[in-house]
C-alpha positions, 0 to 999 in steps of 0.5 A, a space after each residue: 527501383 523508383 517504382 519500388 520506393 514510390 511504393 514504399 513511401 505509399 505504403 508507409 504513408 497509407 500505414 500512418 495514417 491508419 497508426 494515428 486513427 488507430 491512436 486517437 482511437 484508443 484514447 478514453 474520453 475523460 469528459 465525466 459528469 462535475 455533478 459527481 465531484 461536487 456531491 461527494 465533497 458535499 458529503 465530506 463536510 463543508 468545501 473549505 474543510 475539504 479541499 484543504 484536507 484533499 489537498 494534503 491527501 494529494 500531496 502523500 498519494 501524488 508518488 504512488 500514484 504516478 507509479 501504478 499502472 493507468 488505463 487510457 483516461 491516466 486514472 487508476 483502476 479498482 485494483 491499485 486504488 485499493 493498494 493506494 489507499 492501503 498504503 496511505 492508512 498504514 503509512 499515515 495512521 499505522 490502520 489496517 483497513 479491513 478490505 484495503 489489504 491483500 488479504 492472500 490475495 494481490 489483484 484484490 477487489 474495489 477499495 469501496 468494499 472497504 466502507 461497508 455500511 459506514 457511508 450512505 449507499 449513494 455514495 458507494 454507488 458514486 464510487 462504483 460507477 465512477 471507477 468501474 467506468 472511468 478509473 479515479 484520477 489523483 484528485 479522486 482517489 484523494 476524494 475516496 481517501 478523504 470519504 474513508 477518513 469522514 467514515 472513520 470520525 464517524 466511528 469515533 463520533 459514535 463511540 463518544 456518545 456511549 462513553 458520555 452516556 456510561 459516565 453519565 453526560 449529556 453531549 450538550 453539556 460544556 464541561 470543565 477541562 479536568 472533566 472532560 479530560 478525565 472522565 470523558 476523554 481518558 474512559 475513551 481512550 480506555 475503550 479504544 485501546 482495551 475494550 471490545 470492538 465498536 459494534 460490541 461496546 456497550 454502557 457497561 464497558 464503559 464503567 470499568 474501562 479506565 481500570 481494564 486499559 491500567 491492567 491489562 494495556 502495558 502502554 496504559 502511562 504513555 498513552 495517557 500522556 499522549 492524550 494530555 498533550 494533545 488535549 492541552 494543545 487542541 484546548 488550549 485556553 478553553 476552561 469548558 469544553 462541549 462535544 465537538 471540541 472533544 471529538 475533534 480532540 479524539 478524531 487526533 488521538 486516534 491518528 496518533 495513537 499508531 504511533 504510540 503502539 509502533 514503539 511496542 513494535 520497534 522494542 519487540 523488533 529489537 529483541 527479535 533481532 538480537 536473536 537472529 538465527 544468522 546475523 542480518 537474516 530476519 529470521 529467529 528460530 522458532 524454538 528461540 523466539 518462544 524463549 525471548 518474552 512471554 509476549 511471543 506465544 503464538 502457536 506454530 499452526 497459527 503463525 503458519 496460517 498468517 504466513 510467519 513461518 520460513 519452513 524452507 528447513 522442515 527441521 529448522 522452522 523460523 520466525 519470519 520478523 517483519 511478517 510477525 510484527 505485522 501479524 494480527 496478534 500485534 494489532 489493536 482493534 477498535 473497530 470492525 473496520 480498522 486495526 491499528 498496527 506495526 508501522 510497515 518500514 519498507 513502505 519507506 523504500 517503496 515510496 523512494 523507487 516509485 518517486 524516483 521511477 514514477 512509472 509502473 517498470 524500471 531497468 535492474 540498473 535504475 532500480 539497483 541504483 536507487 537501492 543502493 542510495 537509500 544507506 541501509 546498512 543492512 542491505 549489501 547487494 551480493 551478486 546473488 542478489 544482483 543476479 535474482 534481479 536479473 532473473 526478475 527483469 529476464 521473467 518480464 522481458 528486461 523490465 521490472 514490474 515494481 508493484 507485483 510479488 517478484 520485486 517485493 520478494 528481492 527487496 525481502 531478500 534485499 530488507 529481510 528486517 524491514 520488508 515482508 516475505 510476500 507469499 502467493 496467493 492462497 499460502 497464507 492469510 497474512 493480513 486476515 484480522 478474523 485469524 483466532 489467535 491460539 498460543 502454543 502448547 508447553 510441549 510444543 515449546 519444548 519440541 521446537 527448542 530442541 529444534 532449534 538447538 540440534 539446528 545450531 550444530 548440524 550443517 544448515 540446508 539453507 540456501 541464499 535466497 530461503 523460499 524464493 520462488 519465480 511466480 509473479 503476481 501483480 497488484 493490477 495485471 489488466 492495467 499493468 498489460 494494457 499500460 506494456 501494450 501502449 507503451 509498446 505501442 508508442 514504440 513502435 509508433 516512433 520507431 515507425 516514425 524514424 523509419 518512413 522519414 528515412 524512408 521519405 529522404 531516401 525516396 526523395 533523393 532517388 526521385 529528385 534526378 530522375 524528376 529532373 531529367 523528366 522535366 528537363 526532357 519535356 521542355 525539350 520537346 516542347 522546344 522541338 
């Protein structure tokens, strides 16, 4: 029997110290070159500049990024980069960056894609290197943030120059506010909001761009308004103003200008809700949804393709509302690059679950507990409800990956107003802004209302959770599984830990009398 527990403590001992070689092993070096930080925010613009804008794009990504998976250096790779950064743009601006969203698609590739030719090539490179060998850490992602955002001025940089060449300016020129104001500022806004797309603007756009905007924008008075305020704020006391004062007075306009357009999309939410096919459900019959304003025309086919119809009921098709407010027929699109959009309001309760996880998994306890303190009227946990989380925790071993496909489909069915019906992969090209926009057919309008109104007086087929399906997809799987095996690593590690120590003590507590006797037994002999 001692031999036995010798043995064990041996083993135990042996085993150890090959957990903590192995440990020390997996741990990635996070030495990278300095050289790579400070050229970048040399490219940003001056240091002070930079780091005081850095420090403020930390402070908005610091919870998702807390929340996303990590590799072993604690640096987020390619995948939840790019969610991050999609993230922080619509949140921030109400942008939908072209080549941040999912685009059908949830383990998407690298964010720097997104920035085309808008940055140098050494600086895409940069990029690439750094996060296909090292991840980005907090400080970083806030750095690609911050280039993204240099891009975008850019954009509004090149586009100001035009305006000032078709209103016949010269960009050295200090003019008077009213000037500047009026014909400058106001024909830009005009082109942002009305004209054509940056890469296609042209002098002649400009000449008839202020009418456009007043014909064809219905916001065209508040955002003039909204221009004004923030001219006279960034302006204030200054009777000239030149080019850079003007740009930077535009670079805020159109930070803004999310803002203004998400009150044309809570209006169109409020009337979609008022028709709701069952009171709290999200969805409107088609049939009805053509009948509420002439602004609701797009034809089945193409709210089919961009993932806005809930077909669960063939004979009772319905308008998915937070995924037709997000849709590309609600946007502005100023540029190739960008759109500007509804708001996303579930991105509110993300961003409450992973401040208050900050970890990539919760327990269906921690993260019912946190749905449940955020007060929507609108969200009831029924025990279907409750029993769906079960079924998600139970699809991943009893905890919740809360950046995938299954915990955004409960907090739809849990948010049907605010929270978008998460289609698979390859369904639909929900976030597509190539998507040509076609209207339905007078005929078509006709069928879908006779649809809807038979449905009123037949017995719904509908079920509890309409569409629900147990497929899994996450935004960043290989860092997600690498996190689950070090994490259950870890637990093992300390479980083995807790054991050897028992095991020891035991070891000990058998071997100390029989140690005593031993000794006691050759002092003896040597008395002898």
């Amino acid at each position: 029997m001692m031999l036995r527990t010798l043995a064990v403590v041996v083993v135990m001992a042996q085993l150890s110290g090959a957990f903590r070689k192995k440990v020390r092993g997996a741990v990635r070096s996070s030495t990278e070159p300095k050289a790579l930080l400070v050229e970048l925010e040399q490219a940003l613009g001056t240091e002070e500049w930079a780091l005081h804008d850095l420090h403020e794009i930390e402070e908005h990504l610091k919870d998702t990024f807390k929340a996303l998976p990590k590799n072993g250096r604690g640096a987020v790779e390619a995948p939840s980069a790019r969610y991050a950064l999609h993230r922080f743009f619509i949140q921030q601006y109400g942008w939908m960056v072209k080549g941040l969203g999912t685009n059908g698609t949830w383990d998407a590739e690298s964010p720097v894609m997104a920035m085309g030719d808008g940055v140098p090539a050494g600086i895409r490179e940069l990029f690439e290197d750094r996060l296909c060998n090292y991840g980005l850490n907090l400080h970083e992602l806030a750095v690609l943030a911050a280039t993204m955002n240099k891009m975008f001025e850019w954009d509004v940089e090149r586009r100001l120059r035009i305006v000032y060449t078709g209103m016949g300016y010269e960009t050295n020129a200090h003019l008077t506010f009213q000037a500047a104001l009026h014909d400058v500022m106001l024909t830009y806004m005009a082109v942002l909001v009305s004209g054509p797309v940056l890469e296609e603007l042209t002098v002649e756009n400009v000449k008839t761009a202020v009418s456009d905007m007043r014909r064809m924008f219905p916001r065209a008075a508040q955002a003039e308004q909204l221009l004004n305020k923030i001219a006279n704020e960034v302006a204030a006391g200054k009777n000239r103003l030149g080019f850079d004062l003007v740009l930077t007075i535009l670079i805020e306009l159109g930070q803004k200008i999310g803002a203004l357009e998400d009150t044309e999309c809570q209006a169109m939410k409020n009337l979609l809700v008022s028709a709701e096919h069952r009171e709290g459900s999200g969805r409107v019959r088609l049939g009805t949804f053509y009948t509420l304003s002439h602004h609701f025309s797009e034809s089945a086919e193409y709210l089919r393709a961009v993932g806005v119809l809930d077909e669960s009921d063939p004979e009772d098709p319905k308008v998915l509302i937070p995924n037709y407010l997000a849709n590309p027929s609600n946007c502005v699109t100023p540029s190739g690059q960008y759109s500007v959009c509804c708001f996303d309001e579930c991105e509110d309760l993300m961003d409450q679950i992973e401040k208050e996880l900050a970890a990539p998994m919760g327990t269906p306890d921690k993260i019912i507990s946190i749905v449940s303190s955020l007060g929507s009227s609108n969200a009831t946990l029924s025990p279907n409800l409750l029993q769906l989380l079960v079924d998600v925790a139970g699809h991943h071993d009893g905890m919740i990956p809360i950046h995938g496909r299954l915990l955004s489909q409960w907090l739809h069915q849990t948010y049907p107003r605010e929270c978008q019906f998460p289609h698979a992969t390859g369904v639909a090209a929900r976030s597509s802004s190539d998507m040509e926009v076609s209207s339905a057919a007078f005929a078509d309008r006709i069928k879908y209302l006779a649809l809807a109104s038979q449905s009123k007086t037949r017995n719904s087929t509908e079920t509890n959770a309409p569409m629900w399906t147990m497929h899994e997809e996450l935004v960043d799987k290989k860092t997600f599984d690498k996190h689950i095996r070090r994490v259950s690593f870890t637990e093992d590690l300390l479980l083995f830990g807790t054991v050897g120590f028992v095991g020891f003590m035991l070891a000990k507590m058998k071997l100390e009398p029989l140690l005593k006797n031993a000794w006691y037994a050759q002092d003896k002999m040597k008395l002898i």
